[in-house]
N, C-alpha and C positions, 0 to 999 in steps of 0.2 A: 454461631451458625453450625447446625451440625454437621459432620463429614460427610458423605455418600459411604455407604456400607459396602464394603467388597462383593465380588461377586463371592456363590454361594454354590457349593456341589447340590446336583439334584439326586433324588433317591426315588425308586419303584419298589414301592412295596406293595401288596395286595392287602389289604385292605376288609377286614371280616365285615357278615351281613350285620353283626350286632355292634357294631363301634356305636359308640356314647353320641350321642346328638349333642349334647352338653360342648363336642372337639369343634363346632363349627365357628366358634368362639375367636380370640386372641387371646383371652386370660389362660386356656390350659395348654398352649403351645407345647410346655414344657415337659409335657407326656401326652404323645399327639396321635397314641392309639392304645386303647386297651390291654395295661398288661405290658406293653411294650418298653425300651427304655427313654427315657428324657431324650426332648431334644437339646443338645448343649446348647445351652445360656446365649453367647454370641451369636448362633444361629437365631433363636426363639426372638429375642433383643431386636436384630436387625430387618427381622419380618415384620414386628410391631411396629418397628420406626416406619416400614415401609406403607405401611398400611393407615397409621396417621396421618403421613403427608396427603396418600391417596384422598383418605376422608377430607380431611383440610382442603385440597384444592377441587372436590367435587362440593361442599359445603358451599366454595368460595365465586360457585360457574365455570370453575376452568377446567371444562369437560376433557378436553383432550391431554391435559396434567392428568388427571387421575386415573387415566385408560393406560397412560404412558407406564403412571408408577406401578398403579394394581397389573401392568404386564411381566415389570421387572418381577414383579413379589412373586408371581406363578411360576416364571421362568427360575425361582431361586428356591421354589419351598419344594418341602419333596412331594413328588405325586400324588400321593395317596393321601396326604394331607388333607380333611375335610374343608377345610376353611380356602385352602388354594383352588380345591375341584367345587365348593359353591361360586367361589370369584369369578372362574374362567365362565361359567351361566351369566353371573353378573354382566362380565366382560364384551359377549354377546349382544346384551341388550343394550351399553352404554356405547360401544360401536356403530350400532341401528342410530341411534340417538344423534350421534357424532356424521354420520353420514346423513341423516336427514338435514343436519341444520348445513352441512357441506354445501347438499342441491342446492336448496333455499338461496345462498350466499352464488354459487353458481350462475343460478338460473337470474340473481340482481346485476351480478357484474357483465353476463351481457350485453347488457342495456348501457353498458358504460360506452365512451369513446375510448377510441385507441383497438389494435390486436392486443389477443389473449397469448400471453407465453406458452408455447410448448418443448418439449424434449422427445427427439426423435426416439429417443430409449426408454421415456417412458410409454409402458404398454396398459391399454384397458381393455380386457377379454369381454366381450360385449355379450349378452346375453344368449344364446344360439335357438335358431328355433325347430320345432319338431316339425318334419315333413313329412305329410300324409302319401302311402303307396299311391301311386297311378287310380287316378278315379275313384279313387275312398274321401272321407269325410277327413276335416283336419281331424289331429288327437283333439283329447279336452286337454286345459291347459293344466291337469293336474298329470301328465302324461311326461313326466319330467326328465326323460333319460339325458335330455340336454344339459342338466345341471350338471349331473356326473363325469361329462365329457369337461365340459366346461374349466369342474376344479382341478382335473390332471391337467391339463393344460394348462392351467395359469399357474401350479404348483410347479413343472415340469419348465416355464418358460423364465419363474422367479430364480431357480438353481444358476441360472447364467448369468456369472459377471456380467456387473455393467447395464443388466436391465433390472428395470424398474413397474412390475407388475401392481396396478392399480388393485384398492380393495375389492371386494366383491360386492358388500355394500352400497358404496359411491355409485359401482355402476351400474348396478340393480337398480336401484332408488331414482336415478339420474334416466334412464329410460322410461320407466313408469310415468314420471315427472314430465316429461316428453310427450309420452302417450305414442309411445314407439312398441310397446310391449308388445308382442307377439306378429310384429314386421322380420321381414328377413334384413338383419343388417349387414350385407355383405356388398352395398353400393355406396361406394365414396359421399354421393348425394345425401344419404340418409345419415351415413357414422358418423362423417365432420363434424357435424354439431356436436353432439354426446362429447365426441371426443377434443373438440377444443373447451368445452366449457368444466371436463376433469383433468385441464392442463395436458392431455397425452397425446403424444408426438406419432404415435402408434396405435389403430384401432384394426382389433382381431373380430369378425363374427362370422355365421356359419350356420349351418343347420346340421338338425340330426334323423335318418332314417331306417326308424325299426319297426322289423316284420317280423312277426313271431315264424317260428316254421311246424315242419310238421311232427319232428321227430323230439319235442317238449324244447325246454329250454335251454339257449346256447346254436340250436341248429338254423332258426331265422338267419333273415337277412341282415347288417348293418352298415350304413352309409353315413359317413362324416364330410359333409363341404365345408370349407373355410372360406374367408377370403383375409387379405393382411392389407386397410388402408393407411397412408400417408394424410395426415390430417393436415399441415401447414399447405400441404399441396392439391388437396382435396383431388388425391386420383387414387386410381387402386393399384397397387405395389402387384398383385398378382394371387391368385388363386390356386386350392388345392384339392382333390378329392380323393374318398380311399373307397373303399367298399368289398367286403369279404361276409364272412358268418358272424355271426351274434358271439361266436365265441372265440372269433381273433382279435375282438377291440381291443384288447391290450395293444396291441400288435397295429392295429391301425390308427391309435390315438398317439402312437409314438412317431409314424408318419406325418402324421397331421404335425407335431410338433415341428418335427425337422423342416418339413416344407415352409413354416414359418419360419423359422431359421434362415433359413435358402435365401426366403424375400427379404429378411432384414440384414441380408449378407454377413451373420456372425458364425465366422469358423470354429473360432474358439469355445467348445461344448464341452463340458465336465462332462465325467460318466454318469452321473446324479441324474443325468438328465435321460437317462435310457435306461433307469432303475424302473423297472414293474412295481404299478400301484398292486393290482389284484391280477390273478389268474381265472377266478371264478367267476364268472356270468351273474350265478345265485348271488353271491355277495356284490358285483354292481348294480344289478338290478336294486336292492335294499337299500346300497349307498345311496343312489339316485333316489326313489321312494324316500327316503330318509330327508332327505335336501329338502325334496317336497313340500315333507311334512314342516319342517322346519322355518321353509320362509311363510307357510302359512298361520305359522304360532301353533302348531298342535304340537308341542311338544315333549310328552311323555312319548306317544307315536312315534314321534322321530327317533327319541332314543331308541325303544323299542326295534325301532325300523338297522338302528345304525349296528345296535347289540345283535339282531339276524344276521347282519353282513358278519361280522366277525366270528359269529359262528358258522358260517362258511367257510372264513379265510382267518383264522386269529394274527395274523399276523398284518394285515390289510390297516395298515398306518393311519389313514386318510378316515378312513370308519371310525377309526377310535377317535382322533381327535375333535372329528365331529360330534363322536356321543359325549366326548368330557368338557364340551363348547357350549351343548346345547342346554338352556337352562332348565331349572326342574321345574320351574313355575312363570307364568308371567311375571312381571314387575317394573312397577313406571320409575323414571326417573325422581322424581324425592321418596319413593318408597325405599330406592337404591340408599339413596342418601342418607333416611333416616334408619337404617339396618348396619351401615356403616358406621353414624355415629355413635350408635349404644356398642357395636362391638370393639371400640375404641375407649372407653370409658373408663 
């Protein structure tokens, strides 16, 4: 049996427009950019093991095996690696994948006898919905600034020991599934379910309210309601709201965190947790668009959408790892698999 391969320092290198399409491979590991020099042997070695096992247990249906390995592989190759930055698209889609057959399995174990286990610490960010100004029409549902709030949030609530922030997937998928989508889930009544049937002890939702202003963008209005339920108890833990300009949401998405905090009475907050995603409006606005685009499959757009945000802010963390997540192309599962095992060969 073979060892587990140590872990692996990562590297950020850039990456030219003209790299070899030939590098998205595993056979040329071992000069893994134009010109550039070899990657050392035990390096190059311990990525291919990695990436066989991955094939081998996605060959073999053990989906959540090959997400686990092809995570480790990303987390070990360097950056700029083409083969690492097609995986994490991969990774994207075999997650989708992974959280549909999740519901499925879900939405059957209800029907079982007995209570469903929960953990007060785990948390599921429920989907938040847009709330239309006073007498207006709701948005259209491509009106997505909720997403954006959404992932600081559950990025922001993951940084703190000891919680356990559900994927984004599961609880995307899991609502839909429901036929909850576009409800406001911020009444105990409606979140129990979602959130006993993805095991979490903790269900966050909310709404989101933006109004453009007059003086362009950034001067609008923005309103963030939360609410923090107790699922084992199906009551509601207690309620939060912010509301300022379009261009303090940093500023007020960081309330919104804390006040959850508050309700689940955890003192102990790293600094992580008060770190600024973005300062710029321009680049949320994108990021959000971006997500958009994203959960509705148009994917070059999204990149597109998420590479705008970082030209606003290059340094807006969240932006990038969205665009290095978001795949370049559809692809079903055995297209996955059989891409997998010719680059394995």
């Amino acid at each position: 049996m073979t060892a587990p391969a140590p872990p692996l320092p990562r590297r950020r290198l850039a990456l030219g427009l003209g790299a070899s399409a030939a590098l998205a491979g595993c056979a040329p590991l071992r000069r893994w950019w134009d010109g550039g020099p070899p990657l050392p042997a035990a390096e190059a070695d311990a990525l291919r093991e990695l990436e066989r096992r991955a094939t081998r247990a996605l060959l073999a249906g053990e989906l959540d095996g090959a997400v686990a390995t092809w995570e480790r592989y990303v987390q070990q190759a360097p950056a700029a690696l083409p083969r690492a930055r097609q995986l994490r698209g991969h990774l994207t889609l075999l997650r989708r994948e992974a959280a549909r057959r999740f519901v499925q399995q879900a939405t059957r174990a209800e029907a079982a006898p007995g209570p469903l286990r929960s953990d007060r610490r785990h948390v599921a960010v429920l989907p938040f919905v847009n709330e239309p100004p006073t007498g207006a029409a709701p948005p259209p549902p491509t009106a997505g600034f909720h997403r954006a709030v959404v992932a600081m949030i559950a990025v922001d609530l993951a940084r703190v020991p000891g919680l356990v922030v559900l994927e984004r997937e599961k609880t995307e998928l899991l609502v839909q599934e429901l036929q909850l989508a576009g409800t406001a889930l911020v009444d105990p009544a409606t979140a129990s379910r979602p959130g006993r049937l993805l095991r979490a002890g903790t269900v966050v939702g909310g709404s989101v309210l933006n109004v453009p202003g007059p003086a362009g963008p950034g001067s609008g209005r923005y309103r963030i309601a939360s609410a923090v339920g107790d699922v084992a108890r199906a009551r509601l833990l207690g309620q939060a709201e912010v509301e300022g300009l379009q261009s303090e949401f940093f500023v007020l998405q960081k309330r919104i965190v804390h006040g959850i905090l508050d309700l689940l009475d955890v003192r102990d907050r790293p600094a992580a947790v008060d770190r600024v995603h973005t300062r710029s409006w321009e680049a949320y606005a994108r990021f959000a668009r971006g997500l958009q685009l994203l959960a509705e499959n148009r994917f070059a757009e999204a990149r597109e959408a998420f590479g705008a945000a970082l030209g606003f802010d290059p340094g807006f963390a969240l932006a990038e790892a969205a665009r290095d997540d978001t795949p370049e192309r559809p692809a079903t599962l055995p297209e996955i698999a059989a891409e997998a095992e010719r680059a394995t060969r």
